[in-house]
N, C-alpha and C positions, 0 to 999 in steps of 0.2 A: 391417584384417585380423586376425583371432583369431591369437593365437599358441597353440598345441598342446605341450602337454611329457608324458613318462610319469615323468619323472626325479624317482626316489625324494628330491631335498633338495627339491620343493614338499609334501612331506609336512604335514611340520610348517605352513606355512601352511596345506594344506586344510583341518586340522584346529581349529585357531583358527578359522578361517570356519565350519564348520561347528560348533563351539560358541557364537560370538559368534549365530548364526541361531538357536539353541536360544532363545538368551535372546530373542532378538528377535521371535520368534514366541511366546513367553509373556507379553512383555509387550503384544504383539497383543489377545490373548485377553483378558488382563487388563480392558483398554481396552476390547472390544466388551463385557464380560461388565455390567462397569458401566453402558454406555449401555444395556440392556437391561436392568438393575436401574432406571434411574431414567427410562426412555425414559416412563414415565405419567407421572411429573412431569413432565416436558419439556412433554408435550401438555397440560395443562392448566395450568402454571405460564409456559409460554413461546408456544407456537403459540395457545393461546385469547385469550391476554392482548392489549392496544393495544402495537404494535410500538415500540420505544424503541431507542434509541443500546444499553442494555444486552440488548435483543434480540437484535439483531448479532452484538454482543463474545460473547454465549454461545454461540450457532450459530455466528462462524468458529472460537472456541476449538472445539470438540465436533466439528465435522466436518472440520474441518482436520488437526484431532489423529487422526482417524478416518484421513484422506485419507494423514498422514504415517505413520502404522502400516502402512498398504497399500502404500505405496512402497517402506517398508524392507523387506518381506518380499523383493519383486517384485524390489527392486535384489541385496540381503543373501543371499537363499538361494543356496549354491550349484546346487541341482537346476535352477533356473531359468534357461534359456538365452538370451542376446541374439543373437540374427543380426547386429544392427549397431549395435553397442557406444555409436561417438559419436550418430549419431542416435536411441536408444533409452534405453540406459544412460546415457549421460555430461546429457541432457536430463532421464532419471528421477530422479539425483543432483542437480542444477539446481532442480527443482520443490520435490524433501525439504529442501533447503537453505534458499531463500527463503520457504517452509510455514512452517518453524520459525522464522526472523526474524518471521513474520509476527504466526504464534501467541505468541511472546512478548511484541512491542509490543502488543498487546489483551489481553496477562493485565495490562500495566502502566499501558494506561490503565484496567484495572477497579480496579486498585488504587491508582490517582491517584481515581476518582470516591469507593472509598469512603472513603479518607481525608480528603476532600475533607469527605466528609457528616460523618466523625468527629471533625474538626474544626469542626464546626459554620458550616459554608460561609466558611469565611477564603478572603481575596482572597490575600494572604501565601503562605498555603499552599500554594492553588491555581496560584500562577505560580511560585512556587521549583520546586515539583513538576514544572512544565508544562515551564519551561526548564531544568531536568536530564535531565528524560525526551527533551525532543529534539536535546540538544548528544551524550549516550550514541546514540540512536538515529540520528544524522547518522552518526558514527562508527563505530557499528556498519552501517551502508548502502552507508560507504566499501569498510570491509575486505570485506564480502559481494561487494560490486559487482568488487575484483581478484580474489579467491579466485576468482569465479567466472570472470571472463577470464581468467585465466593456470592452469586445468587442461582436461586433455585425460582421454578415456576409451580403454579398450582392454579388448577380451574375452581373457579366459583360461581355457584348456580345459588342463585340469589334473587325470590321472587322471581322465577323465571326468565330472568338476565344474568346472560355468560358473560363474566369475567374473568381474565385472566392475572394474577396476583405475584410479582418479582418481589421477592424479599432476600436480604442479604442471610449467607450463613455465618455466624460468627461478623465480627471484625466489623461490625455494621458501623458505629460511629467513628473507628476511623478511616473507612470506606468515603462517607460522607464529609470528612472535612478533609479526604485527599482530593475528592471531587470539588468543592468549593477554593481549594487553591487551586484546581487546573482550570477553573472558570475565572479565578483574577489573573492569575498569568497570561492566561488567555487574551483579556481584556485590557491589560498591559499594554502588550506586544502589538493590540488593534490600535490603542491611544496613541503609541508611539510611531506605526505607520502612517497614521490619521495626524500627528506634528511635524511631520516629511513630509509628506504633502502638500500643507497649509504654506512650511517655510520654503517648501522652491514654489511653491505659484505664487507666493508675497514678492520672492527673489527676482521670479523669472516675466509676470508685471511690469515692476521696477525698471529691469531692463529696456522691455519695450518701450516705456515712455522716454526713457532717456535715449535711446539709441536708433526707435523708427524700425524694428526689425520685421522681417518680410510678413507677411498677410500669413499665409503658410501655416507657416511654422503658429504664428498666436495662435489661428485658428484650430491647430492641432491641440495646441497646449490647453484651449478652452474648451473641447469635446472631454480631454482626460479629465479634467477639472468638473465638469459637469456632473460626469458619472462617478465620481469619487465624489463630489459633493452628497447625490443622493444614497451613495451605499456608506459613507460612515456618518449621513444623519441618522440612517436606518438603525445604527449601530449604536450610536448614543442612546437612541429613545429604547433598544430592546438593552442594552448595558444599564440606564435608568430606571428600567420597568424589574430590571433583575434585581438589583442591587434593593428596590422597596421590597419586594417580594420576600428575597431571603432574610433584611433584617428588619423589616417592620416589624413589632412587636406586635399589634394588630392585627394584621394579617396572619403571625404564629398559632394564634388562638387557637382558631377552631379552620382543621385543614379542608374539611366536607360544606363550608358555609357556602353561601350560594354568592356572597362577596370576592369569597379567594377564586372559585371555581371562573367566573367571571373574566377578574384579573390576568389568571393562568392564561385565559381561552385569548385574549389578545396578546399576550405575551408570546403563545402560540405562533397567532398570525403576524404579530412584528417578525419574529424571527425565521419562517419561511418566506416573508416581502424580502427582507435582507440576504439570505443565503440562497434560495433559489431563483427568487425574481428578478433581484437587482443585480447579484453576483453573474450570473450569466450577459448580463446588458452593459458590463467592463467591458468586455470582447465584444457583443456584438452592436453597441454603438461605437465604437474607434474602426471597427470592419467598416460598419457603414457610411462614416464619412468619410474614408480612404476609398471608397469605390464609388462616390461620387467624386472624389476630389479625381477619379481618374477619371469617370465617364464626363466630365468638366474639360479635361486637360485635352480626351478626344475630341469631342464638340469644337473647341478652338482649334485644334490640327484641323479637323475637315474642313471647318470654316475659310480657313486660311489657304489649303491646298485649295478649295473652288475657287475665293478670290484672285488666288494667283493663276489657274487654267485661264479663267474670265478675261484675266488682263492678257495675259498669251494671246486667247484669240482675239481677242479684238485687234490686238496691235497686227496680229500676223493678217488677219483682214483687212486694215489699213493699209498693207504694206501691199499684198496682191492687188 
């Protein structure tokens, strides 16, 4: 049953809700604006291509991240009304919730395959990698799996704006600080891929200055590099943005200020730049220089086969 109030102290809540929906329907747009920027890549670097494990990983990142924009609106906006809160809203909260578990385990095994290849297929690597990613992700499947048994939803009509309200039953604070260890573990595990990476492109550098190694191959190694440069900058500034957030003292204050609400709303949009924007652009910038590097490798085949007909005939001309 909705609870209904006109009582001016839900003020200050509507208003935080309806600032935090600001943020969250821009970083909506953000999100479809780029799928639309790169939706021709997409079809010709991913739907024309032979379906692969990295097939997958980019289509659920991209439309799950799609899928999770849409919910927040539908859930987040006040204007949007629930008729029945737990079978609608408390289920809509549910899906956004395990979306994003989901979408995060597929950004982390794209980032176990490429360090996997950046490491130049190490057995070592690959199973340190394999067994942190799923002792973190068991952990994280635990605390997902109570979070999400032990809350309840409820509609609130408030000044004429529907909201809808998840609060824990029972167990609430240690609810909340199983969820703050599954966010540093989490953030761990990113530091720790984000110092594999730094130390073989330091490594693998190195090399090339010493040893002159093919064009190729650098080139390959500096598109990986590239794109892992901007998804774990991404990563630090919403890891930074998190870390003020949860222990500023500050910011603990007063949760409805129009300071935190702010904050949140970019914290927001850092973290959908990172998990849906840039995470999808691992794959599809290493696609795209791979298929130029072959439509490159054709150019110089046909190049070469006319030069060599050209000299045929001429000679076979000379010769009649």
């Amino acid at each position: 049953m909705a609870i209904v109030s006109n009582d001016p102290v839900w003020w200050p809540t509507i208003n935080s809700d309806l600032v935090s929906s600001y943020f969250g329907v821009a970083a909506c747009v953000g999100l479809m604006y780029d799928w639309a920027l790169t939706f021709g890549q997409e079809v010709e670097l991913v739907w024309r291509q032979r379906w692969s494990l990295m097939t997958g990983l980019y289509l659920g990142v991209r439309y799950f991240g799609i899928l999770i924009a849409a919910i927040y609106i539908l859930y987040g906006v006040p204007t949007i009304s629930w008729t029945d809160t737990y079978s609608s809203g408390w289920i809509m909260y549910v899906v956004w919730y395990w979306a994003r578990a989901l979408v995060f385990g597929m950004l982390w095994v794209i980032i176990i395959t490429r360090l996997h290849a950046m490491y130049q297929r190490s057995r070592k690597i690959l199973i340190f990698l394999i067994v942190t990613f799923l002792a973190d992700n068991i952990f994280n499947g635990v605390v997902a799996v109570m979070a999400t048994i032990h809350t309840s939803g409820e509609e609130l009509i408030l000044s004429g704006t529907h909201q809808c309200s998840i609060g824990s039953i029972g167990y609430a604070e240690d609810i909340l600080l199983l969820g703050s260890i599954s966010w540093i573990v989490s953030t761990v595990w990113e530091v720790l891929a984000m110092c594999l990476a730094v130390w073989i492109a330091v490594k693998h550098f190195r090399e090339l200055r010493q040893h002159s190694a093919g064009e190729i191959i650098g080139d390959c190694f500096t598109v990986l590099m590239k794109t892992h440069i901007l998804y774990f900058a991404s990563f630090v500034a919403v890891s930074c943005f998190g870390i003020i957030f949860d222990f500023s003292p500050i910011l603990s204050t007063d949760q409805h200020s129009m300071e935190i609400q702010i904050y949140s709303g970019f914290l927001q949009i850092l973290t959908v730049v990172q998990s849906f924007v840039l995470g999808p652009r691992l794959i599809l910038g290493l696609r795209e220089y791979c298929a130029k590097l072959v439509a490159d490798s054709d150019t110089a085949i046909g190049t070469t086969s006319i030069v060599f007909q050209e000299r045929v005939h001429i000679s076979t001309g000379g010769g009649v």
